[in-house]
N, C-alpha and C positions, 0 to 999 in steps of 0.2 A: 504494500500500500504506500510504502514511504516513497520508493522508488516511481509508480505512478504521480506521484498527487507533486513531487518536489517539482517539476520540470513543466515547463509550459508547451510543449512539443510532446511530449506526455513519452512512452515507453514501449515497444513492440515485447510482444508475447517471447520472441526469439531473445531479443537485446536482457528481456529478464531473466529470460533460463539462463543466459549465459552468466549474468551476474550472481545468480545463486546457486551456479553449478549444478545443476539439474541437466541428467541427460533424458530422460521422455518429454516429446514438447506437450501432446494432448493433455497432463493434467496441469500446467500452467497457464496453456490456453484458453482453459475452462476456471481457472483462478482469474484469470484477467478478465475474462468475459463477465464473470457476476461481477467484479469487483467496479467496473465502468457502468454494466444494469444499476448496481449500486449506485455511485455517483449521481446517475442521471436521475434517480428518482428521487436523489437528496437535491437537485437542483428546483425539478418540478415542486418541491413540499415548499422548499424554505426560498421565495422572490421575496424582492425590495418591493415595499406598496408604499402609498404616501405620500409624507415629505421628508425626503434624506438629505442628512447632513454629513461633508466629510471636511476633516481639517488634517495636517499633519504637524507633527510637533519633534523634538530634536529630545532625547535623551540621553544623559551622559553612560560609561559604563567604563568599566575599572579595565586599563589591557595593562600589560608590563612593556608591550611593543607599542606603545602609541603614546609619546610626549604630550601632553597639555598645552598646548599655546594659549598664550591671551591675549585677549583682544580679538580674533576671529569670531564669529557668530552665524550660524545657519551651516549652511549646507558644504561650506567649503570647513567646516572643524572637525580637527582628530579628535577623537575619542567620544564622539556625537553619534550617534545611529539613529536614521529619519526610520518616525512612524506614523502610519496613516490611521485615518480612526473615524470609522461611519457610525452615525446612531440614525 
């Protein structure tokens, strides 16, 4: 599931066996097939109705590899990771 849902070009039944080291395709191709039935009937339940709102916002987060600068602000700062957020 991790493997479909990360990627936006999504994941061929073949490219997954491979990555899990599976040698019969038939029962990964019947894992991928519910798991996309799945998907699509999660999309069907849960639409945006209404009035949506989205904003994004900048949160700091601890690395040992990323200096602090200051004075930078938004989208060009180290140690900043942009989050999107719809209600």
């Amino acid at each position: 599931m991790f493997l479909m849902s990360t990627t936006k070009k999504g994941f061929s039944a073949k490219e997954i066996q491979r990555q899990l080291g599976l040698k019969r395709y038939e029962p990964v191709w019947a894992m991928v097939h519910k798991l996309r039935k799945a998907m699509g009937n999660r999309d069907a339940r849960y639409t945006l109705e209404g009035m949506i709102e989205m904003d994004e916002g900048y949160f700091t987060f601890e690395s040992s590899e990323v200096e602090q600068e200051k004075g930078i602000r938004g989208r060009g700062t180290a140690g900043k990771q942009n989050v999107a957020v719809m209600a």
